[in-house]
N, C-alpha and C positions, 0 to 999 in steps of 0.2 A: 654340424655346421659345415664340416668340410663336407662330407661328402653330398650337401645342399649346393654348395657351389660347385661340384662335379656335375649337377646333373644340370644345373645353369649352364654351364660352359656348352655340354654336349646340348641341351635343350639349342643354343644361340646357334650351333655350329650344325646341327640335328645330321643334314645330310652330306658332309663334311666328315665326321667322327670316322676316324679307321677302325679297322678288324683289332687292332692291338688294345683300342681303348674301350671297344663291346665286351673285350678279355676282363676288363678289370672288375674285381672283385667290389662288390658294394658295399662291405664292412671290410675295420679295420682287422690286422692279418692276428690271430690268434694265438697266444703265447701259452704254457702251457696251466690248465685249469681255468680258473675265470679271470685272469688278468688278463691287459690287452696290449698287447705288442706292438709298436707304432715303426716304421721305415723313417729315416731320416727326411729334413726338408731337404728341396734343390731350388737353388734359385740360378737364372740366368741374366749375367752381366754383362755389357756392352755389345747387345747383337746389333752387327751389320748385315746389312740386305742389298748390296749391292746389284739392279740390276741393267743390263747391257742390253740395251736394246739391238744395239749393229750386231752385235755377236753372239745375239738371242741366247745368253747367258745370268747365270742367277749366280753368285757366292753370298755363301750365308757366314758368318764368323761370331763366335761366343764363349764366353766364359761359363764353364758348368760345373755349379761351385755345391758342395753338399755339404750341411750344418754349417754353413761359411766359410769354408775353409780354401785360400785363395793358396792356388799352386800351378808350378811350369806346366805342370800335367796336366792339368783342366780344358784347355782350350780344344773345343770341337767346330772343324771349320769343314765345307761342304761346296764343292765346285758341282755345280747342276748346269744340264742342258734338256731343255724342253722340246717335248714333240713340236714339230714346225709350225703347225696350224695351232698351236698354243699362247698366248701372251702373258709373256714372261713378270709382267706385276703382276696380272692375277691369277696364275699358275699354282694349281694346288697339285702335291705331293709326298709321297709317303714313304717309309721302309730307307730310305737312303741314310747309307751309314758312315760319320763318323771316322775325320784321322784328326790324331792327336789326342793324348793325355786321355784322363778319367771317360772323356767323350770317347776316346778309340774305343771304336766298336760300336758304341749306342748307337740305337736309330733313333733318326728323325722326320716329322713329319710334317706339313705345313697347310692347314684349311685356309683358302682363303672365303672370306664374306663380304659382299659389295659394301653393303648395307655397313655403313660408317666405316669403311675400308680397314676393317679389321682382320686379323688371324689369327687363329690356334694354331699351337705347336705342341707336339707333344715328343717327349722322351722317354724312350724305351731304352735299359739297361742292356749292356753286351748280352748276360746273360737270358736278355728279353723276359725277367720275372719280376721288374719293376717299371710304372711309368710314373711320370709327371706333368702334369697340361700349365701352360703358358699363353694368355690371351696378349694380343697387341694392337693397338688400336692406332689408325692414321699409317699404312704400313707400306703407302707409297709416296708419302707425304717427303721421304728424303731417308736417306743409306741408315744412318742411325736411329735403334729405333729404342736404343735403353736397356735397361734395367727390366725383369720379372721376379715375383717370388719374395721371398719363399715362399715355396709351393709345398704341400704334401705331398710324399711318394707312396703311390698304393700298388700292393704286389699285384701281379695275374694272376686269375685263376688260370689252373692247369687241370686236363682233364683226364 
């Protein structure tokens, strides 16, 4: 079932989806002999989207909370600037990493989709061997855009 809605997510976002989420593994991660080893959930709380059109500026701000567990350390927040010829609500990108708590270091990445002015976002672990996708839907409708998740976390393949 989850990974039915992974391929939703990428099927809605198709050419959108980064190199990090082509990585991910299509079964859950293998424990040893036939049981099956599951990565914890991540869910993200109170993302802001602030964007600055004078200052052709984007901050992103979030709580990145895993099995729920709410701490100082969670919060990953992202000051982005767009190539010039770019507009900054609907400015889709990738690989930009993360200061603060659990987030320091994760990357993140941000699809945009016209069509019902939606986004995926995805999170890659510091160690980049796990991610998680986060759909949002109305994402220029106003700064706050909520709540995601719990989500599944599925490792990368490695090659």
């Amino acid at each position: 079932m989850r990974l039915q809605r992974l391929g939703t997510v990428l099927a809605l976002f198709g050419g959108l989806a980064h190199a990090s989420v082509a990585a991910v593994v299509s079964r859950p991660y293998g424990g040893a002999g036939n049981e099956t080893q599951h990565y914890p959930e991540w869910t993200v709380r109170d993302l802001f989207r602030e964007v600055d059109l004078e200052q052709h500026r984007v901050w992103v701000s979030f709580l990145l909370l895993e099995r729920g567990a709410v701490t100082a350390e969670s919060r990953c927040m992202l000051a982005l600037a767009p190539p010039a010829d770019a507009d900054p609500r609907t400015w889709s990108w990738y690989h930009r990493q993360c200061h603060g708590g659990i987030g320091r270091g994760a990357f993140v990445s941000w699809g945009y989709a016209a069509a019902g002015d939606r986004a995926v976002m995805t999170v890659v672990s510091e160690a980049r061997d796990r991610v998680a996708i986060f759909t949002f839907p109305h994402v220029n409708s106003g700064s706050y855009l909520g709540d995601a998740g719990p989500e599944p976390v599925f490792p990368i393949l490695r090659k």
